[in-house]
C-alpha positions as YAML, in Angstrom:
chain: A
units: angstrom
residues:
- id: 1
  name: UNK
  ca: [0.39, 12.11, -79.74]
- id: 2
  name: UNK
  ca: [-0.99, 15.94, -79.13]
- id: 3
  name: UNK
  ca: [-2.45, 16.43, -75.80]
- id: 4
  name: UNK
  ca: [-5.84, 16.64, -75.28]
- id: 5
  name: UNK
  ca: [-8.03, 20.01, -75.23]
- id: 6
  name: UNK
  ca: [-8.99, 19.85, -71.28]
- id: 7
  name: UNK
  ca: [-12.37, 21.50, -70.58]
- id: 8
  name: UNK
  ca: [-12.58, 21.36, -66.41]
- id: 9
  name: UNK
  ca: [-16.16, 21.57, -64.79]
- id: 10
  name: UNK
  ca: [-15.16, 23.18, -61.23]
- id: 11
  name: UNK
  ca: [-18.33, 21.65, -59.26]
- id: 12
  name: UNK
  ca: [-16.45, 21.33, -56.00]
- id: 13
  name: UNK
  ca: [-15.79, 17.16, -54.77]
- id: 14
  name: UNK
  ca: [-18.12, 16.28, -57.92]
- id: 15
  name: UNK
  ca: [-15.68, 18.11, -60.42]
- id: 16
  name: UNK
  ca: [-14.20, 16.26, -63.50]
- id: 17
  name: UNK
  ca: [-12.49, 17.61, -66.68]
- id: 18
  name: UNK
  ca: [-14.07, 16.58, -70.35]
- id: 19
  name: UNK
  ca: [-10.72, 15.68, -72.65]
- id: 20
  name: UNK
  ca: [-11.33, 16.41, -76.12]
- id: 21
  name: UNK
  ca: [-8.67, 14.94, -79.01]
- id: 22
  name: UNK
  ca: [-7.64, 12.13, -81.31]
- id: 23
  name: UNK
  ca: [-7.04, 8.24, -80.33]
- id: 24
  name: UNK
  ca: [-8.60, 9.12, -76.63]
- id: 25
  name: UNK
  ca: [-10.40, 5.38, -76.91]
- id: 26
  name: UNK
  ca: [-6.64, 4.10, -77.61]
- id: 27
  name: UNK
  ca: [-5.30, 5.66, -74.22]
- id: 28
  name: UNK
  ca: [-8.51, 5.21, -71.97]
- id: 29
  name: UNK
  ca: [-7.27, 2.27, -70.58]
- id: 30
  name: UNK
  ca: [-4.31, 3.97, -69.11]
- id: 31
  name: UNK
  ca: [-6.74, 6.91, -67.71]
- id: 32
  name: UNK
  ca: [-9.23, 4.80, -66.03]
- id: 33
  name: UNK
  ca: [-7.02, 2.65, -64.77]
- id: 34
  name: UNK
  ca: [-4.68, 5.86, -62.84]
- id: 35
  name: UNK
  ca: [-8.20, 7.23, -61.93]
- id: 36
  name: UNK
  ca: [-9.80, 4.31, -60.68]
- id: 37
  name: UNK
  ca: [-7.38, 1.68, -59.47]
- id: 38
  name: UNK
  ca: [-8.92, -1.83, -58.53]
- id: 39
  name: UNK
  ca: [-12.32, -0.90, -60.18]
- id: 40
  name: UNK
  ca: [-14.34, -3.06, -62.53]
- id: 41
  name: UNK
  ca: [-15.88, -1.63, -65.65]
- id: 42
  name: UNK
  ca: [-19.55, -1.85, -67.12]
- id: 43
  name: UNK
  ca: [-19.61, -0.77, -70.86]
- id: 44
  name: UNK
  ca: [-23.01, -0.06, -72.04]
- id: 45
  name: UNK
  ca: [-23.53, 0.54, -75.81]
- id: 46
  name: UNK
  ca: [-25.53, -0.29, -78.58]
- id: 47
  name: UNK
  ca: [-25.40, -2.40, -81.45]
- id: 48
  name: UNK
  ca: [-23.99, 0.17, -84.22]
- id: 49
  name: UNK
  ca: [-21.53, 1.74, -81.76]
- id: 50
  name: UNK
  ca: [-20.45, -1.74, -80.51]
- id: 51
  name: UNK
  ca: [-19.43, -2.65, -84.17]
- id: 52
  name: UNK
  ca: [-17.72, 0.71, -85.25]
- id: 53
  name: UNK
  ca: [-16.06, 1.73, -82.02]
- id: 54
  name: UNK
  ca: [-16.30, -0.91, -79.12]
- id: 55
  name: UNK
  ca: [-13.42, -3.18, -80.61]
- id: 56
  name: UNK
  ca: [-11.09, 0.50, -79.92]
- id: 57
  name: UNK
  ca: [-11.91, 0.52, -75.74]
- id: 58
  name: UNK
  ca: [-11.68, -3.49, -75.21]
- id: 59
  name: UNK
  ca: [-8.52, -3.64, -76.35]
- id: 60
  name: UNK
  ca: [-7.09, -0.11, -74.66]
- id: 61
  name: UNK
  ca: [-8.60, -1.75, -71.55]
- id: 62
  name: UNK
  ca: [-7.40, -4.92, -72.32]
- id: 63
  name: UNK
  ca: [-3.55, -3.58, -72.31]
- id: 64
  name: UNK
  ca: [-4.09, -1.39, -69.15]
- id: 65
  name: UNK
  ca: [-5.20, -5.60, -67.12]
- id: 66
  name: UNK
  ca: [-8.96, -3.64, -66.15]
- id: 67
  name: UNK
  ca: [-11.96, -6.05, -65.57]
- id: 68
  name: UNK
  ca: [-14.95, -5.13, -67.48]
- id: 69
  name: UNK
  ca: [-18.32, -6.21, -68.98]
- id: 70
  name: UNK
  ca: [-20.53, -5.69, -72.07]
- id: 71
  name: UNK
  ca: [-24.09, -4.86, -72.08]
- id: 72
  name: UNK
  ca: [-25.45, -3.84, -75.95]
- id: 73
  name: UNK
  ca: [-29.06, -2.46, -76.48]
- id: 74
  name: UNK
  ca: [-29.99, -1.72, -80.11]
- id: 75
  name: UNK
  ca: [-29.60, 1.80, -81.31]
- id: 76
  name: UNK
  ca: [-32.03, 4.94, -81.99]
- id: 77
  name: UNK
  ca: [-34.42, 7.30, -79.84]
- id: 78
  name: UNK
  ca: [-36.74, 4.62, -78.96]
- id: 79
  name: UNK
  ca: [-33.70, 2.75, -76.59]
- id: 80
  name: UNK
  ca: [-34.94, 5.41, -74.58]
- id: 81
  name: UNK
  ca: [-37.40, 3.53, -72.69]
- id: 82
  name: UNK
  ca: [-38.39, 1.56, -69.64]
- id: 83
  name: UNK
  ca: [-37.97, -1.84, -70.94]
- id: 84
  name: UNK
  ca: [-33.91, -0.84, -71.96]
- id: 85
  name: UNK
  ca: [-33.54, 0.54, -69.01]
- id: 86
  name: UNK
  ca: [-34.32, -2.45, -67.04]
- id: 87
  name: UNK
  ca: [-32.07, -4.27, -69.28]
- id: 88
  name: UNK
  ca: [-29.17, -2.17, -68.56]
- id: 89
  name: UNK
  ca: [-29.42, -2.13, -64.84]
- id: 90
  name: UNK
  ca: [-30.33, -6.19, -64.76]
- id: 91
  name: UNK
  ca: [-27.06, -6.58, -67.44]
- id: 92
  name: UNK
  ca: [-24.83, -4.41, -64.70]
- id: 93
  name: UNK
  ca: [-26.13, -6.47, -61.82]
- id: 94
  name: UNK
  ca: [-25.61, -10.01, -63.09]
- id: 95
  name: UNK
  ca: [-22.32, -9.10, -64.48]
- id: 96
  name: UNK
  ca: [-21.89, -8.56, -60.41]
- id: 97
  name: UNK
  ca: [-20.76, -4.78, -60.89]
- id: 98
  name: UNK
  ca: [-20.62, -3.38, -57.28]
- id: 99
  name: UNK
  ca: [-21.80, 0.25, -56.24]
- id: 100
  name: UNK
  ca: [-17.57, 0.93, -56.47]
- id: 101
  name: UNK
  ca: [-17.04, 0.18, -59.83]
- id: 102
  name: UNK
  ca: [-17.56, 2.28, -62.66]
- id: 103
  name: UNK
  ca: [-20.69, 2.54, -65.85]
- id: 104
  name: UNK
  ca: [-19.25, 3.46, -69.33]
- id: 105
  name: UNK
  ca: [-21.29, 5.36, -71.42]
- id: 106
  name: UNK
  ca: [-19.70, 4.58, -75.11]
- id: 107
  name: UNK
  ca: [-22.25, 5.89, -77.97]
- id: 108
  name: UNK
  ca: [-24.47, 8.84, -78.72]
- id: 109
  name: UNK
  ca: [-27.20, 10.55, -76.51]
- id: 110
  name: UNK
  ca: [-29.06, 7.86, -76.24]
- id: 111
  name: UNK
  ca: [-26.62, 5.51, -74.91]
- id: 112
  name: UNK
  ca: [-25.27, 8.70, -72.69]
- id: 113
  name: UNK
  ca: [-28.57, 9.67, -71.07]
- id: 114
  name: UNK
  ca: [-29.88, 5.52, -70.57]
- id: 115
  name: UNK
  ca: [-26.66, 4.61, -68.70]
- id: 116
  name: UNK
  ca: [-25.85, 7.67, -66.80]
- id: 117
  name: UNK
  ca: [-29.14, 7.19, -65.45]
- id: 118
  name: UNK
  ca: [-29.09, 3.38, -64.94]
- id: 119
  name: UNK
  ca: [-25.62, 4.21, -62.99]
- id: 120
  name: UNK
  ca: [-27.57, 6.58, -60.88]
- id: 121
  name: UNK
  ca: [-29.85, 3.73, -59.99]
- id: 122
  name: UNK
  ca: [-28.31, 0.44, -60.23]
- id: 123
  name: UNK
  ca: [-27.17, 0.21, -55.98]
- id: 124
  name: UNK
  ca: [-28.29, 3.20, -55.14]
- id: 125
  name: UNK
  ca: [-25.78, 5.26, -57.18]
- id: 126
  name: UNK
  ca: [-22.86, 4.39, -59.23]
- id: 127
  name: UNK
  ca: [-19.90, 6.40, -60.49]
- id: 128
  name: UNK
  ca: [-19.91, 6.51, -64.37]
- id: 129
  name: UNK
  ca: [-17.82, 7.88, -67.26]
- id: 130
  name: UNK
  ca: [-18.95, 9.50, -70.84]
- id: 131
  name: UNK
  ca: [-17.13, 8.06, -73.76]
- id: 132
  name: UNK
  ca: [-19.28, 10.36, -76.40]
- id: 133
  name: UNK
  ca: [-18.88, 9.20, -80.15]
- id: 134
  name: UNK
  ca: [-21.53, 11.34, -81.65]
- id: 135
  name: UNK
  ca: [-21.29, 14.93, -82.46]
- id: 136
  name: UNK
  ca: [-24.49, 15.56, -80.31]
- id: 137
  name: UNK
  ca: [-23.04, 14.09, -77.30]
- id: 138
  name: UNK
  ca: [-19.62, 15.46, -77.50]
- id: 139
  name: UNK
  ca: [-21.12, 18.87, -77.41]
- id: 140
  name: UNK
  ca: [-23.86, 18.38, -75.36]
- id: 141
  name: UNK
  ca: [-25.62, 15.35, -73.83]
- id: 142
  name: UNK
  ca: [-23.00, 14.09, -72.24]
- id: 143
  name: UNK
  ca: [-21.53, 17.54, -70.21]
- id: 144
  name: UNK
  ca: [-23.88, 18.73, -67.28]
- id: 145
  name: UNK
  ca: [-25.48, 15.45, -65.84]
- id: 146
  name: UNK
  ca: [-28.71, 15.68, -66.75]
- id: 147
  name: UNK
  ca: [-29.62, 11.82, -67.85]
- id: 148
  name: UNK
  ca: [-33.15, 9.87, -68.41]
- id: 149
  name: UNK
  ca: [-35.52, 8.66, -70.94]
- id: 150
  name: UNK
  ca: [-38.87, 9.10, -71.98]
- id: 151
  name: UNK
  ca: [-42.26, 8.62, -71.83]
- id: 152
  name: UNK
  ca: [-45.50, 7.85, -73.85]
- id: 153
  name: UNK
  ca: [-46.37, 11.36, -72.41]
- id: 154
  name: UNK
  ca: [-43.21, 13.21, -73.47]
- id: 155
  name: UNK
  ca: [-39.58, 12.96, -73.69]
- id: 156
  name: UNK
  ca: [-36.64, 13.29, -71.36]
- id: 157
  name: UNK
  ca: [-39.31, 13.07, -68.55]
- id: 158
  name: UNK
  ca: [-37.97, 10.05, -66.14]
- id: 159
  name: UNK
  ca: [-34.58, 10.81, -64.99]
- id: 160
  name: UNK
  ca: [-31.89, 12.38, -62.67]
- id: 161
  name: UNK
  ca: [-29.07, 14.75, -62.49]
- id: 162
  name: UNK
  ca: [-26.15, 12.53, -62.04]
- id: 163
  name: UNK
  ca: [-22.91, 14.22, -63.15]
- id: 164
  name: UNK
  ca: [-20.24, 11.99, -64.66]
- id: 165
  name: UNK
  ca: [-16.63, 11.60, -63.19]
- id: 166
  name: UNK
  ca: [-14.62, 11.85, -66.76]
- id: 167
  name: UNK
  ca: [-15.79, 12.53, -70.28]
- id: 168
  name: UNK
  ca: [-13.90, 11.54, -73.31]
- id: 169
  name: UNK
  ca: [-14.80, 12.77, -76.59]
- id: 170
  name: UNK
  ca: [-12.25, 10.87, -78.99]
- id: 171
  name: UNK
  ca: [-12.95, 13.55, -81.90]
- id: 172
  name: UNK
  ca: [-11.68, 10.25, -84.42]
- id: 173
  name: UNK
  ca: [-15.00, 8.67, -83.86]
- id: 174
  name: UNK
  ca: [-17.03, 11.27, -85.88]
- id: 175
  name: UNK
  ca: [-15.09, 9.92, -88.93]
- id: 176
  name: UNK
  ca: [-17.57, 7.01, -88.64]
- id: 177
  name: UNK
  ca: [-20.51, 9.03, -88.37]
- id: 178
  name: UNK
  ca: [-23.07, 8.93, -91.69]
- id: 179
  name: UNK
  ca: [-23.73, 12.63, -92.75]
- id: 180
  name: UNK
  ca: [-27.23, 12.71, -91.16]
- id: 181
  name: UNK
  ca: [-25.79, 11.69, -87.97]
- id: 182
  name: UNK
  ca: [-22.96, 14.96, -88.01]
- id: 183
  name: UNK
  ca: [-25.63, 17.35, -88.87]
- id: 184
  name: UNK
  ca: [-27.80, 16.37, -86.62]
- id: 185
  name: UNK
  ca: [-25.02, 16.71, -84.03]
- id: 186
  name: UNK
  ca: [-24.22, 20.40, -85.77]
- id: 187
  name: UNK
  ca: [-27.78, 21.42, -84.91]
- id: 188
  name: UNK
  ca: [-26.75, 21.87, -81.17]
- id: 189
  name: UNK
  ca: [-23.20, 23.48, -82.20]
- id: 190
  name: UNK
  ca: [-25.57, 26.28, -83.70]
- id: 191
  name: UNK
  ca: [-27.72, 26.58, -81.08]
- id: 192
  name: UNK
  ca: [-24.89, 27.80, -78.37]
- id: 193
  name: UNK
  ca: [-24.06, 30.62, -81.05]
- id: 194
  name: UNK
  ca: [-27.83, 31.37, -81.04]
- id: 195
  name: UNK
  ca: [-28.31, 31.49, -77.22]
- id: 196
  name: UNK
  ca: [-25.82, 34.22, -76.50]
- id: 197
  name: UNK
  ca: [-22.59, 33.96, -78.64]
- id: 198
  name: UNK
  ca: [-23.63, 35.80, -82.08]
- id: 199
  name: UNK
  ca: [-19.59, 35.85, -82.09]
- id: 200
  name: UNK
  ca: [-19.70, 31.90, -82.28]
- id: 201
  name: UNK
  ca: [-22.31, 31.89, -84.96]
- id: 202
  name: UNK
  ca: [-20.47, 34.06, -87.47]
- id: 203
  name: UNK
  ca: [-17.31, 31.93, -86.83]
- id: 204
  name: UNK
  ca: [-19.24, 28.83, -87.76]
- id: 205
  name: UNK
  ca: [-20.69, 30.60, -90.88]
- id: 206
  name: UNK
  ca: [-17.26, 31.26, -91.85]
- id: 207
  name: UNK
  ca: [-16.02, 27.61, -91.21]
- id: 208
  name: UNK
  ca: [-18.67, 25.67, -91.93]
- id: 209
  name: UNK
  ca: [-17.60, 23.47, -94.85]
- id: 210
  name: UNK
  ca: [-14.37, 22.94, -93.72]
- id: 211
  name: UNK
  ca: [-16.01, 21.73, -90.41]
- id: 212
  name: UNK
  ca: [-17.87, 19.56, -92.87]
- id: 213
  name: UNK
  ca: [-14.87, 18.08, -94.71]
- id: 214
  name: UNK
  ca: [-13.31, 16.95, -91.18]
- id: 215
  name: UNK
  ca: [-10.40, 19.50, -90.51]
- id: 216
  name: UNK
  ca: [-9.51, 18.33, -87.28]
- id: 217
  name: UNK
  ca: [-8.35, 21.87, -85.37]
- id: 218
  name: UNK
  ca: [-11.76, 23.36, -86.45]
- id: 219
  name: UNK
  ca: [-13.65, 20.29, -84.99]
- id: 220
  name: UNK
  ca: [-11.68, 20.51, -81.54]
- id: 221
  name: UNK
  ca: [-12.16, 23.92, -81.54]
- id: 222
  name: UNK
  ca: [-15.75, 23.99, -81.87]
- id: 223
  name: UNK
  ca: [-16.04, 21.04, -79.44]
- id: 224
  name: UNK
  ca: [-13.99, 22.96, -76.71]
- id: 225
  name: UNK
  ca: [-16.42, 25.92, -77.64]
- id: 226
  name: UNK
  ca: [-19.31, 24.36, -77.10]
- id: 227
  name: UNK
  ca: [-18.13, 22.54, -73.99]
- id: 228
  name: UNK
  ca: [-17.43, 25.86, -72.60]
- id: 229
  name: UNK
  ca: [-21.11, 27.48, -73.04]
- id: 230
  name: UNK
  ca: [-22.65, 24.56, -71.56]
- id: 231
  name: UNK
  ca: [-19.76, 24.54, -68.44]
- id: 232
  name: UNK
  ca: [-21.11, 28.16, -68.07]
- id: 233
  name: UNK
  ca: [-24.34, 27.10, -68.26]
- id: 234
  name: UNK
  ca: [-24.03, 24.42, -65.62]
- id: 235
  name: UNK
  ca: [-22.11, 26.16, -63.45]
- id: 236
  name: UNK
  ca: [-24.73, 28.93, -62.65]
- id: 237
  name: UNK
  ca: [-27.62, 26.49, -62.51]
- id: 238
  name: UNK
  ca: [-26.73, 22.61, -62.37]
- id: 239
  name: UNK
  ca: [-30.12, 21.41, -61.85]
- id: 240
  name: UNK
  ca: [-32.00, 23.73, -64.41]
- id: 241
  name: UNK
  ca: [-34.25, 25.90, -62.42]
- id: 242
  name: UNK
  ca: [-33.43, 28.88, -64.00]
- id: 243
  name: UNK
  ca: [-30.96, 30.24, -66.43]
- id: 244
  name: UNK
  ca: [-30.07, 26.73, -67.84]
- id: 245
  name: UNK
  ca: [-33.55, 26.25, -69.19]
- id: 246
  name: UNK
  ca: [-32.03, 28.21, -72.59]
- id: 247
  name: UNK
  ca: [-30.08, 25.21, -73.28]
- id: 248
  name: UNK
  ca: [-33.68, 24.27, -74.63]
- id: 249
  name: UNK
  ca: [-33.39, 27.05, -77.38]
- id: 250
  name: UNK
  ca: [-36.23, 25.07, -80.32]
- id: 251
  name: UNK
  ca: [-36.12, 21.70, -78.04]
- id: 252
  name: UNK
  ca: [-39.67, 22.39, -77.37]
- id: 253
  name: UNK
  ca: [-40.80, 22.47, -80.47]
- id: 254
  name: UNK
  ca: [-38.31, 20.14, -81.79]
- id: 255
  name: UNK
  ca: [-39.43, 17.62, -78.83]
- id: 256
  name: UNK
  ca: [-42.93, 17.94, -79.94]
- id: 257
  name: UNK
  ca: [-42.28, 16.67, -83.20]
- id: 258
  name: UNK
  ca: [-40.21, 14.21, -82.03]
- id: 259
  name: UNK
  ca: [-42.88, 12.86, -80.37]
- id: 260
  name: UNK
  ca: [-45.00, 13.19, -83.40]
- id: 261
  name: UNK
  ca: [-42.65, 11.35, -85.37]
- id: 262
  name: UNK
  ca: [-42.60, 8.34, -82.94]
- id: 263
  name: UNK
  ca: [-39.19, 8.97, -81.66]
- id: 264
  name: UNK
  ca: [-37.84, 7.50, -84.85]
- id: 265
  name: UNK
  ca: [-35.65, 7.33, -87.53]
- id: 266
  name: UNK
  ca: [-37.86, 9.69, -89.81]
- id: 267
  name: UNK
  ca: [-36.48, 12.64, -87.33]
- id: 268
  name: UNK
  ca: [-33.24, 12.51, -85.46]
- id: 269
  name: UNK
  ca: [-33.31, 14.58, -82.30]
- id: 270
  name: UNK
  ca: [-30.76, 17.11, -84.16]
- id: 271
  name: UNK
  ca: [-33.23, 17.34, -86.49]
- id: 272
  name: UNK
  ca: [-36.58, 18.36, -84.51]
- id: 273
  name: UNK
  ca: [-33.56, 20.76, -83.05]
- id: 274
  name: UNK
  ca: [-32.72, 22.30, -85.89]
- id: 275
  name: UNK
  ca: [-36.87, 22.94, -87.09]
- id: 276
  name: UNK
  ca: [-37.47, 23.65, -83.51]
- id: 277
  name: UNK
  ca: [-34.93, 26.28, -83.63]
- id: 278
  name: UNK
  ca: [-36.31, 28.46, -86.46]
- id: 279
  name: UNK
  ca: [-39.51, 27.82, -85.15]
- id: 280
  name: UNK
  ca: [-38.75, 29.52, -82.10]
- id: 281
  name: UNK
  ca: [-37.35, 32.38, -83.54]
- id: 282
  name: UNK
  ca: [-39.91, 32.65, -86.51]
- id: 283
  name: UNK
  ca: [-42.44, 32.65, -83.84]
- id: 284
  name: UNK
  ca: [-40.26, 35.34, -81.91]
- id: 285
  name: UNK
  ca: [-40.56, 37.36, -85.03]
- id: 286
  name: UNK
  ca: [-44.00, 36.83, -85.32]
- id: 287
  name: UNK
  ca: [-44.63, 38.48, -81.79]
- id: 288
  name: UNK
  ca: [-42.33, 41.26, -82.81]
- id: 289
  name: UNK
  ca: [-39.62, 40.60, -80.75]
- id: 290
  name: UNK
  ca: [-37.04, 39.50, -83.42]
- id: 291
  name: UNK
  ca: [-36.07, 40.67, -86.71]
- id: 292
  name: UNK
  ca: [-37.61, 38.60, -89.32]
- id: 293
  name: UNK
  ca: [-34.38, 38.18, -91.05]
- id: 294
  name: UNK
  ca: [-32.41, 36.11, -88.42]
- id: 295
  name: UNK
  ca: [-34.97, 33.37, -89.07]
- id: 296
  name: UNK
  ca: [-33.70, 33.40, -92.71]
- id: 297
  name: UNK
  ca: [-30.19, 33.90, -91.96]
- id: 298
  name: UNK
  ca: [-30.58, 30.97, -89.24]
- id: 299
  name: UNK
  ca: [-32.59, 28.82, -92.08]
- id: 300
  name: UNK
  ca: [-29.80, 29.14, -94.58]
- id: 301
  name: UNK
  ca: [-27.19, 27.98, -92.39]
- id: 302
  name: UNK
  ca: [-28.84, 25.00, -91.08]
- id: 303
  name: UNK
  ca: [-29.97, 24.17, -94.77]
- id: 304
  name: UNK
  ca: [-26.45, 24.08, -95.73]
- id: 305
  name: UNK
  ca: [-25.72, 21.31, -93.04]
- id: 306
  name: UNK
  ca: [-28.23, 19.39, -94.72]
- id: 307
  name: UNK
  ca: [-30.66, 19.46, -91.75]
- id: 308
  name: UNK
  ca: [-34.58, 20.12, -92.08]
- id: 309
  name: UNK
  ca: [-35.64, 23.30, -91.09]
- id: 310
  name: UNK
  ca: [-39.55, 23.65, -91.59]
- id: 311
  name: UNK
  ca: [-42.59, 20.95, -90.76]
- id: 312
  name: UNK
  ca: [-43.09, 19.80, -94.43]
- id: 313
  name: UNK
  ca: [-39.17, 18.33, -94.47]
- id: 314
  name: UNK
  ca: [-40.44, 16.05, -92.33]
- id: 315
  name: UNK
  ca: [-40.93, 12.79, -93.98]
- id: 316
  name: UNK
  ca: [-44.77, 11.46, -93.79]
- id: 317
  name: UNK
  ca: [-47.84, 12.76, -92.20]
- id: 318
  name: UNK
  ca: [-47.98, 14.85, -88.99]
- id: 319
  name: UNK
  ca: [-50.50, 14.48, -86.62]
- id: 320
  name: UNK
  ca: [-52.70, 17.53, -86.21]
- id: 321
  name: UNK
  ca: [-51.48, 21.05, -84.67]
- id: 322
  name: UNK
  ca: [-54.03, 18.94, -81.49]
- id: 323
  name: UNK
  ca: [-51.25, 16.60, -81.21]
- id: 324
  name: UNK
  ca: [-48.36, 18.73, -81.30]
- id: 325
  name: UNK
  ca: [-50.08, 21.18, -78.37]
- id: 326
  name: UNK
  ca: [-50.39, 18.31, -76.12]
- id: 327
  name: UNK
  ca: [-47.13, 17.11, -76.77]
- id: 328
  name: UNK
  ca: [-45.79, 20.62, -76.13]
- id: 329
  name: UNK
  ca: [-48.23, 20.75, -72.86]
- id: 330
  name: UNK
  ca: [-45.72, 17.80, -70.93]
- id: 331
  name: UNK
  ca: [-42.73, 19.70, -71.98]
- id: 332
  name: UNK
  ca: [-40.47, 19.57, -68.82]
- id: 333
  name: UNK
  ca: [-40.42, 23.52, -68.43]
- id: 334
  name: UNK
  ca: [-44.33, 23.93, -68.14]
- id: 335
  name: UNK
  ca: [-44.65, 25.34, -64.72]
- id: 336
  name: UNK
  ca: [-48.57, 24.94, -63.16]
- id: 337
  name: UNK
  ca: [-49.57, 24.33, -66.76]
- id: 338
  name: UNK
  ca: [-48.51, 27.87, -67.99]
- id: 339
  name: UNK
  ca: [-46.24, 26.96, -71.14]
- id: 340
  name: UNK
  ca: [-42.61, 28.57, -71.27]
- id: 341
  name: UNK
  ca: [-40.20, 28.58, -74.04]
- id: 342
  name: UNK
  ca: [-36.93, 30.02, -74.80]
- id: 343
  name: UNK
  ca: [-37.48, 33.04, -77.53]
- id: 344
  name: UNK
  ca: [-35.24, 35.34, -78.69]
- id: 345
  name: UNK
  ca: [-34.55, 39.01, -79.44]
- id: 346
  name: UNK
  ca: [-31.96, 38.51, -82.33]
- id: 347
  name: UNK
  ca: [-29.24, 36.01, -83.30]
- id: 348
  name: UNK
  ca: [-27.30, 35.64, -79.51]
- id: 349
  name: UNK
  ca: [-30.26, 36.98, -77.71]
- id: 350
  name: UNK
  ca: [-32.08, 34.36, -76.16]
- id: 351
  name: UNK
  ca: [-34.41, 34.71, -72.83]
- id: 352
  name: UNK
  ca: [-37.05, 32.85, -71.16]
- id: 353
  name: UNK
  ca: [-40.41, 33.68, -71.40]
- id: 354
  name: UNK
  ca: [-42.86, 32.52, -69.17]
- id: 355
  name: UNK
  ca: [-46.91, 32.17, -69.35]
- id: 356
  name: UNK
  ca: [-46.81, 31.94, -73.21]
- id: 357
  name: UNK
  ca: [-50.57, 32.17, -74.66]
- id: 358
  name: UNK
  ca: [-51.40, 28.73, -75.94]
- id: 359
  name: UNK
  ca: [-53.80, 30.37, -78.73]
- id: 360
  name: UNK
  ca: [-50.77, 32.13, -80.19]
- id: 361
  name: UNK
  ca: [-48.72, 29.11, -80.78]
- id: 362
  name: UNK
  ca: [-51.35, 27.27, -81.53]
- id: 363
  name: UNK
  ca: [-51.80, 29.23, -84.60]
- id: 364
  name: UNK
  ca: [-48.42, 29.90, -85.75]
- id: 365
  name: UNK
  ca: [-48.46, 26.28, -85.62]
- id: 366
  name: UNK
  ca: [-51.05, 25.75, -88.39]
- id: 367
  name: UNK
  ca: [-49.28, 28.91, -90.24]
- id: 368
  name: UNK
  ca: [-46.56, 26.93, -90.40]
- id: 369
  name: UNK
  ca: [-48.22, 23.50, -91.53]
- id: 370
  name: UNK
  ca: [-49.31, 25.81, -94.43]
...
């Protein structure tokens, strides 16, 4: 068996490396069990994940003699909540987990963000590792610590920054991922070319399809990539005060309309990423900051992933541009209620840009409802 790709995240005594490669859920048993000798285990999951990919860890952890647990919630966005949160940390505490023993994050996001942040609660802190199985979280979610869920008011805004001890990204479980589910996860591979690596974004136009059609090289390449940028990232600001904020490249729009959309099924986070991203730099363009034909050049790429890019792909009625503002109001970067988004000057030229004039989005917002 290859080695994996090793990705290291140098944050002094709370460093840990993110292991990218094939059959990594076949050999965890062997690496928790040499990292964390004597420990019990707490798997949390959710009911899709537990059927296509849970049977792969119990038995690894069976062979390597480690103790462990199972606590399932159901699957999607709206897992994101109070209620499964309490479930998680209750589920960890009756299986008598101590503050010692270790959380396992196996699934998407969702499943990353709820149980990094129930370990970072249940007795006061507990260590936990990120066993990513969707494209999203392999290249994202579940690098950098930043865990939660969300609120009637908005999303992502109950959490902490609580930085894993190991991730795992077995690259075999995207074979069991339904189209949507990839491109949704591509959405955030594009958006570290768009940030500040043009470089990255031509590569991906030139390997796109084979990407696509599951060449396994390209995959762990771009997953090392992306891992990388948001190391970087990290690295010069771990709890997002400053620099890290353009990790939110189209998140603000795209969390608006998630919110819009109920946090359901009718738009995958990826999704209100990938609108949200040529929203951001349509509106850039607008103000006269970007060339007008990035947008397009960004639109055609994400089309050809499948992915929405514009407010009528969205399935069903919106609420009004009212709505959206609000929504956009709570988003986690609005500093003494001055709104601040990530824009851009070009493909690979993103910046922050603070005390944005509501009236201005407000109307590029109807524009772009037609």
């Amino acid at each position: 068996m290859a080695e994996p790709t090793r990705v290291h995240v140098p944050l002094g005594e709370r460093a840990y490396d993110i292991l990218i490669g094939d059959d990594l859920l076949e050999s965890a048993g062997d690496k928790l069990q040499a990292m964390f000798p004597g420990r019990r285990f707490g798997i949390v999951t959710d009911d899709e994940v537990a059927s296509a990919q849970l049977p792969r860890l119990t038995r690894s952890l069976d062979a390597a003699g480690l103790k462990y647990s199972t606590v399932s919630v159901p699957h999607g966005e709206s897992t994101k909540s109070i209620t499964r949160l309490n479930e998680v940390v209750e589920g960890l505490l009756e299986a008598r987990l101590e503050r010692g023993d270790i959380v396992l994050a196996l699934g998407g996001g969702v499943i990353g963000d709820l149980a990094g942040f129930a370990a970072s609660i249940t007795r006061r802190g507990m260590d936990f590792v990120q066993i990513p199985t969707s494209l999203l979280a392999q290249v994202d979610s579940s690098v950098g610590g930043k865990t939660g869920i969300n609120s009637p008011h908005g999303k992502n805004l109950i959490g902490a920054f609580h930085q894993p001890k190991l991730v795992l990204a077995d690259i075999g479980a995207l074979d069991t991922l339904s189209t949507r589910q990839f491109a949704a996860g591509y959405a955030e591979v594009v958006k570290y070319g768009l940030i500040d690596d043009e470089d990255f974004f031509f590569w991906l136009e030139q390997h796109q399809l084979a990407i696509f059609t599951g060449v396994r090289r390209l995959r762990s390449e771009m997953i090392a990539r992306c891992c990388e940028a948001k190391t970087r990232f990290v690295l010069a600001d771990e709890k997002e005060t400053g620099v890290r904020a353009l990790l939110n490249l189209g998140h603000t729009f795209g969390h608006a309309l998630e919110s819009a959309t109920g946090y359901s099924d009718r738009l995958l986070h990826g999704e209100g990423v990938a609108i949200g991203m040529v929203l951001a730099h349509g509106f850039s363009a607008k103000l006269g900051l970007a060339p007008s034909q990035d947008t397009g050049r960004i639109e055609a790429h994400l089309k050809r992933a499948g992915l929405p890019t514009r407010l009528a792909d969205i399935p069903g009625e919106l609420p009004g541009t009212g709505f959206l503002m609000d929504a956009i109001a709570q988003d986690k970067k609005v500093v003494r209620g001055a709104l601040t988004f990530i824009l851009t000057r070009g493909i690979g030229q993103s910046f922050i840009e603070k005390n944005v004039d509501p009236a201005a989005v407000r109307d590029y917002l109807d524009e772009m409802r037609g």
